[in-house]
N, C-alpha and C positions, 0 to 999 in steps of 0.2 A: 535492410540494415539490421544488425544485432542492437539490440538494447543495453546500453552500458549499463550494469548492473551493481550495486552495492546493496550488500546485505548488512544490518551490525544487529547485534543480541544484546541486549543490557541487561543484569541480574537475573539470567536465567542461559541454561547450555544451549548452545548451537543443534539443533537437532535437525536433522538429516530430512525429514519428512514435511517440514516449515519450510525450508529450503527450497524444497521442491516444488511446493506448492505455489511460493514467491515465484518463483521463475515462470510458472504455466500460467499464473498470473499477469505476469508481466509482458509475458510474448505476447499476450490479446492486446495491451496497449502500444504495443509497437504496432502491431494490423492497423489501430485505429488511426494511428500516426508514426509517420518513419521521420518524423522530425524532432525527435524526441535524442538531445543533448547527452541526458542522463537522469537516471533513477538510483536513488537511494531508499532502502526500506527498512525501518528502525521497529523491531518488534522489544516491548520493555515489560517489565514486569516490577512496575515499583514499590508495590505493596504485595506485603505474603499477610493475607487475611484468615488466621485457625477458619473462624466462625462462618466468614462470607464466603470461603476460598479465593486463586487465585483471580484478580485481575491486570489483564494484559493493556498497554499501550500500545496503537500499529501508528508508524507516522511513516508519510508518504511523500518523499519531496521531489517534485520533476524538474528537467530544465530543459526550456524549449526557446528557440529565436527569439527575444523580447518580449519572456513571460516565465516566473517561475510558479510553480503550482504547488500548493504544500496541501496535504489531506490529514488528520490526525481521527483515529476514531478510538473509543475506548471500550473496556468491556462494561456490562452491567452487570447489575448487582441480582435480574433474574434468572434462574437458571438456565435457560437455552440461549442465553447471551456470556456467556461467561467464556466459551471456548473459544480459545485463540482463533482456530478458523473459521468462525464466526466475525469474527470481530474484523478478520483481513480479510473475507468476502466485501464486507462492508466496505472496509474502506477501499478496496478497489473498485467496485464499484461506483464510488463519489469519482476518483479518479478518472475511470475510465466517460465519466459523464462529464468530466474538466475538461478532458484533452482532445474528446471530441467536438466537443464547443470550440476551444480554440480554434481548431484542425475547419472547422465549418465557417468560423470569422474570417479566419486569415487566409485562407485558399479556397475561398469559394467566390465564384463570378459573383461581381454586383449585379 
């Protein structure tokens, strides 16, 4: 099965390279589960910080047979935590620790 896909950007450009990386992303939790509804994935940038620089929002919502799954993870404030894809390792990561939990409750012999 293909992973229905939603990508959205909030206060910052769609960049080509985010994109990409959402997708190769997200193909590893469809492995983990082909019973995956639908994925949305919200990268933000609500604060433009001079001093701190940017930090990113990644939010992560699934939807699976009788379970929604939401991930949000955010940047920190030290420096090797601040880049975006840092931050959406992260939170796929939690993700892909959700849905194979599910995937292991719900389809696995008692």
């Amino acid at each position: 099965m293909i992973l229905p896909l939603q990508i959205s950007f909030r206060d910052l450009e769609r960049d080509p390279e985010i994109v990409a990386l959402i997708k190769r992303k997200s193909e590893k939790l469809d492995r983990f589960c082909d019973r995956i509804t639908q994925c949305h994935v919200t990268v933000a940038l609500p604060h433009r910080h001079h001093k701190r620089g940017n930090l990113y929002d990644i939010t992560i919502d699934i939807s699976l047979p009788g379970k929604e799954i939401a991930i949000s993870r955010e940047s920190q404030n030290d420096v090797e935590n601040k880049d975006v894809r840092h931050v959406l390792k992260e939170a796929f990561e939690a993700a892909y620790r959700q849905v194979e939990e599910y995937c292991r409750q719900r389809f696995e012999p008692a």
